[in-house]
N, C-alpha and C positions, 0 to 999 in steps of 0.2 A: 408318652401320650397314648389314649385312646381317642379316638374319632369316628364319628359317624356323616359319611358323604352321600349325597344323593346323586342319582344314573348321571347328573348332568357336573359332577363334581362339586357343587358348594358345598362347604363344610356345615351340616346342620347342627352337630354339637362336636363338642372336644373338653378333655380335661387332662392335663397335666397330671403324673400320679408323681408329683413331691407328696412327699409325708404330709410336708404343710398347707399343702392344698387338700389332699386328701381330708384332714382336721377339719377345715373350714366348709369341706361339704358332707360331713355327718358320719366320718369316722374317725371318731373319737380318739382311738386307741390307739392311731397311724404315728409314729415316731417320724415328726415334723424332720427330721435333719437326715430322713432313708429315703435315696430316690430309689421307688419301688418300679421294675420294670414288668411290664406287663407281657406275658407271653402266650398260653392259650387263654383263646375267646369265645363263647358260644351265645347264641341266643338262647334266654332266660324266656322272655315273649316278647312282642315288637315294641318292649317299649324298658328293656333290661337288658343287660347281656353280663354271663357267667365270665370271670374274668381269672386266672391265677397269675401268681405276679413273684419276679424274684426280689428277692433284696440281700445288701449285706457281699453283691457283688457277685452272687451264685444265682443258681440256677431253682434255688428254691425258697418260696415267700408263702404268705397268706392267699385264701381264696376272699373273692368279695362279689357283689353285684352293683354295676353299674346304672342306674339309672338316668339312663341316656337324657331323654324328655327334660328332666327335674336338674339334671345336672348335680346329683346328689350321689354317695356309696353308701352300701351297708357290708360291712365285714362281716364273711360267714366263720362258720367254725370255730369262735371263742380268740378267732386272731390266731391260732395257732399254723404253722408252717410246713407245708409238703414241696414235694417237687410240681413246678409250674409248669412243666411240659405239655401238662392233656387235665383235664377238669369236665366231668360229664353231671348236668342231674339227672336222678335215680329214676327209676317207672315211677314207682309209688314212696309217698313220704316227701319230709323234706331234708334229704341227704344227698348226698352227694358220692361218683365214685372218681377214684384217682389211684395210679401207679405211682411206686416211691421212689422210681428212676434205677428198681435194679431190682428185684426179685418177686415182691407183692404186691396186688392190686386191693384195694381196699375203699370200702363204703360207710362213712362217714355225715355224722347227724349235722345237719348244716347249721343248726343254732349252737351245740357244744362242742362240737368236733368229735365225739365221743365216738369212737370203731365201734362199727355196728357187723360186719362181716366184713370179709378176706378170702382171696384166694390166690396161692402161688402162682408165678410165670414161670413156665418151661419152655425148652428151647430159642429162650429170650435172651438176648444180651442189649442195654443202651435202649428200655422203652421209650419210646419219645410221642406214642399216641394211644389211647388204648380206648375202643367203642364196644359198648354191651347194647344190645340189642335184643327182641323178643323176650321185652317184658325183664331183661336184666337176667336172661339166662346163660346168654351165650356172649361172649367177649373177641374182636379182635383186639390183636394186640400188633405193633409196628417193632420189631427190632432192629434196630438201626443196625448195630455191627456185625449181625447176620445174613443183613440185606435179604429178609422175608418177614412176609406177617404172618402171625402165627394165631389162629381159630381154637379157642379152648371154651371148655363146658367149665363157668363161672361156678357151678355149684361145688364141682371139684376139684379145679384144677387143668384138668386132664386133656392134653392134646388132642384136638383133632383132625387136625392135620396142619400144614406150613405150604405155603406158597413164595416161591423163591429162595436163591443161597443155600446155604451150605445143607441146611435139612429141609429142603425144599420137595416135596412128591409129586410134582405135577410136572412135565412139559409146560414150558411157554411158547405159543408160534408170535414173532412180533409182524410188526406193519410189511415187510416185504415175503413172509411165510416161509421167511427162515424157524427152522425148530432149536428150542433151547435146552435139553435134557436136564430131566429133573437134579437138582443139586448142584447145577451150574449159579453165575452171578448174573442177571439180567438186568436188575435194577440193584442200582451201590447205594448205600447208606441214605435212605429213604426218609422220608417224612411225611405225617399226618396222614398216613395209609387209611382210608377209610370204606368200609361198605355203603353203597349207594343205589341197594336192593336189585332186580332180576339179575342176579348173581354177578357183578358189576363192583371192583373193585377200582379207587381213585387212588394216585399218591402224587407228591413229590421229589420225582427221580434227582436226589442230588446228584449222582455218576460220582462219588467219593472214589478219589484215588484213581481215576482214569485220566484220560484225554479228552473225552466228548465231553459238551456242553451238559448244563441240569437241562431237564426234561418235564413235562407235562405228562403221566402218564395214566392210563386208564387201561385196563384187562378183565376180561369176560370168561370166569371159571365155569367149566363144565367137570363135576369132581366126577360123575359115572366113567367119560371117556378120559378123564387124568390129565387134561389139556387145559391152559388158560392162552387165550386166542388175547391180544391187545386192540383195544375196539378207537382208541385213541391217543396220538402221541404229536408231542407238540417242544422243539429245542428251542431255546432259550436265547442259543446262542452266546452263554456265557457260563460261569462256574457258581453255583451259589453253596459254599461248604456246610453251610448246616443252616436249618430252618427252611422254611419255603412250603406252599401249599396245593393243593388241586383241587375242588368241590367239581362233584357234576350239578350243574342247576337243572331246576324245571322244565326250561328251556329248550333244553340239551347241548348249551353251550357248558364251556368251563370258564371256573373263574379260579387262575395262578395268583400267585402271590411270592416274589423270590429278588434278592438283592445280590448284584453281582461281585465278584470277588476285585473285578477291575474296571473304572469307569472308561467308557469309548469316552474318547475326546473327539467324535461327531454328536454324540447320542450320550449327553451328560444325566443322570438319574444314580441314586445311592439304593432305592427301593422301586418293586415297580409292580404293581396291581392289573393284571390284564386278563381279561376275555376272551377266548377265542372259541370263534366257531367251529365245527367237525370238520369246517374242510382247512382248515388254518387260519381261516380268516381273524383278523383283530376286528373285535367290535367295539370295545371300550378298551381305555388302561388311564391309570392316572400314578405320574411321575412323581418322587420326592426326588427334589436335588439339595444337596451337600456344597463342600467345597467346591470350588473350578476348580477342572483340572485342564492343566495348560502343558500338558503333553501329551504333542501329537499323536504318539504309540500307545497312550492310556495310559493309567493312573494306580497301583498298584495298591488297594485301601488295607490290608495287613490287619483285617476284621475293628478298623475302626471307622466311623460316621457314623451314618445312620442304616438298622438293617430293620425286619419286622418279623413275626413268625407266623402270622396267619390272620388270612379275613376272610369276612362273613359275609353273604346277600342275604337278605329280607329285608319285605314287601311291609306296607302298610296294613294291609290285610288281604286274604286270599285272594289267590290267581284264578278266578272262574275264565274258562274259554271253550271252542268247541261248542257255544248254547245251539239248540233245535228246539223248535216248536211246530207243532203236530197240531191234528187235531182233538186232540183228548190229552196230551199229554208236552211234556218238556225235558230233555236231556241236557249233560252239561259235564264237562269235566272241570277239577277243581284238585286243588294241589294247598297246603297250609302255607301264610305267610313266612314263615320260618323253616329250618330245614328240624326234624324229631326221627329219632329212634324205633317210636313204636305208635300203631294207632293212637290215632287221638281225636277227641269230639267233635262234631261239627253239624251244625241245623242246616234247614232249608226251609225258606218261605216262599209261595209263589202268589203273588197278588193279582186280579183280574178286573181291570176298570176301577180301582182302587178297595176292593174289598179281598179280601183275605181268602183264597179257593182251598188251599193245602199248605199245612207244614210238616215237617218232618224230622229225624236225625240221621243220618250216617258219623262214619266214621273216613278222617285224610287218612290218607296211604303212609309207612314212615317212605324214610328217605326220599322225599321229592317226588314220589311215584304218583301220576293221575289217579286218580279215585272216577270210576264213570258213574255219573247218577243218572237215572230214570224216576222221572216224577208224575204218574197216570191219572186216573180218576179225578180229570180237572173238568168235567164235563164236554162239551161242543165249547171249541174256540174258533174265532171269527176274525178276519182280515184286520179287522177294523178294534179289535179289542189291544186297550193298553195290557200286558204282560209285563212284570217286572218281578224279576228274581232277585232275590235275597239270600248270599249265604254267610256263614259267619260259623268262627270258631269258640274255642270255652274260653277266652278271653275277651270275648265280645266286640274284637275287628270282625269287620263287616265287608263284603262287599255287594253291592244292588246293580242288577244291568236291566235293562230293558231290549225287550225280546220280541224278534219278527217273527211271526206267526203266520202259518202257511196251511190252511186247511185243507184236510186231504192228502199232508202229506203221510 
């Protein structure tokens, strides 16, 4: 299944990916008798999301898009099958890029599948995530059985450096400011490693092959002084062996996603979606449970029930917050409903007693970063003047606040 839940948990949509339900909602070509499993997910726009799916019992199926709202699929790439691990779309075009689950990463016309470009992975063993960034120039890439992510120039290939395991060049200092020396193991076979901009790297610390619990982790590269400091870290308190997730949201909370290897029999859940705040606090989580398990010591699932590999936040339409109103003018930060890679478009209207003062464009931050706006030349504003602001992205979600106005500030 895919699903989409809102903050307070109701499930707003869901669909089954049987082949034969796939069929029935507008993909045609879906082999009714394959249950396709879904494993990465992205937001498309607040009203799609990018899906790749295995089938056949492995680890690699078609790509498609979900159209959450419609409860409809369209199959991209001619139906044709890669490894389901990681699915990004392109800057520009409509393509798609994707790692083959072992040596090349490759960009791909999302209506024929036809390779459009390519570039090898070095120092990579077991990609399981791989994010281009600026404009589709620069690539990370997650090596699981390396236990580092590895930063390469998309144009050629060519390392630029590893963070973490065995070809790792940086020091890590963690949460107590112990130091890690470069090419030690800090984090073990990782997942969905991501860039999350001011130099701000997320992942999913599975701890492969240790004793400690998976982990929540986050780390703050500084490449001049050769150190990545960890800005946040969060245990699980259980083993999750493969899959599991970490985003930084807008927020500045995270949002995990990780299934344990063994159910507590106080604390029954087969998957489990959690929040938490910087300082550990839980702010949300929502539980899948499975069979009972009716042993008091826990339940040993031997990677069978139910597990997930990853989920998404986004918003209905943009996060405005932070408004001020002056008198001449109005500020505001603002972040895009969805999490993106690289600039992306965005208006501003400001209304005054209902007539229309100023519009404009900027540009959202990627990665969840605030965007600060300043909006001037609105004339003399007055205690008593309605103000209401409009902002809205190239998909045409919107959001409108109305704004206290303080003159003379």
């Amino acid at each position: 299944y895919v699903l989409v839940m809102d903050y307070r948990g109701a499930v707003v949509a869901l669909s089954p990916t049987l082949g034969k339900v796939l069929r029935q909602k507008g993909w045609s070509d879906a082999d009714e008798r394959e249950l396709y499993k879904p494993l990465a997910i992205k937001p498309y726009n607040s009203s799609a999301l990018l899906v790749a799916l295995s089938a056949k019992a492995g680890l690699k199926g078609p790509r498609a898009l979900w159209h959450w709202r419609a409860n409809t699929w369209t199959v991209l790439c001619d139906g044709r099958e890669n490894d389901a691990h990681d699915a990004q779309w392109a800057y520009s075009g409509d393509a798609l890029w994707q790692a083959d689950g072992y040596t090349v990463i490759k960009k791909y016309d999302a209506a024929t599948g036809r390779e459009l470009a390519e570039f090898a992975e070095h120092r990579v063993e077991d990609p399981n995530h791989v994010q281009l960034i600026e404009e589709d120039s620069l690539a990370f890439v997650s090596s699981r059985s390396t236990n580092g992510i590895v930063k390469e120039d998309a144009a050629t290939g060519d390392v630029v450096w590893v963070l973490g395991g065995e070809h790792g060049k940086f020091d890590i200092v963690d949460e107590r400011g112990h130091n890690h020396t470069a090419g030690s193991n800090y984090f073990l076979g990782q997942h969905n490693a991501e860039y999350f901009g001011d130099d701000e790297y997320c992942l999913f610390d599975n701890q492969k092959g240790s004793a400690k619990s998976s982990r929540l982790l986050c780390l703050r590269l500084d490449e001049a002084e050769g150190v990545a400091t960890v800005t946040f870290i969060y245990s699980l308190g259980s083993k999750t062996p493969h899959f599991g997730d970490n985003d930084r949201l807008p927020t500045g909370n995270f949002l995990g996603l990780h299934w344990p290897d063994t159910v507590d029999y106080d604390d029954q859940f087969e998957v489990r979606v959690i929040e938490v705040e910087n300082d550990g606090d839980v702010a949300m989580e929502i539980k899948v449970a499975g069979d009972l398990c009716r042993n008091a010591t826990g339940c040993y699932r031997d990677d069978y029930g139910w597990t997930s590999y990853s989920a998404e936040r986004f918003y209905d339409a943009p996060l405005v917050y932070e408004t001020t109103c002056g008198l001449h003018a109005v500020s505001f930060k603002t972040v895009n409903n969805f999490k993106q890679n690289d600039l992306a478009n965005g208006t501003y209207a400001v209304r005054v007693n209902g007539d229309e003062r100023k519009s404009g464009a900027f540009s959202f931050k990627p990665h969840w970063r605030p965007q600060d706006v300043t909006v001037d030349g609105l004339g003399t504003l007055a205690a008593n003047d309605v103000v209401i602001l409009r902002v809205a992205n190239a998909w045409g979600d919107e959001t409108s606040t109305t704004l206290d106005c303080a003159p003379g500030a």
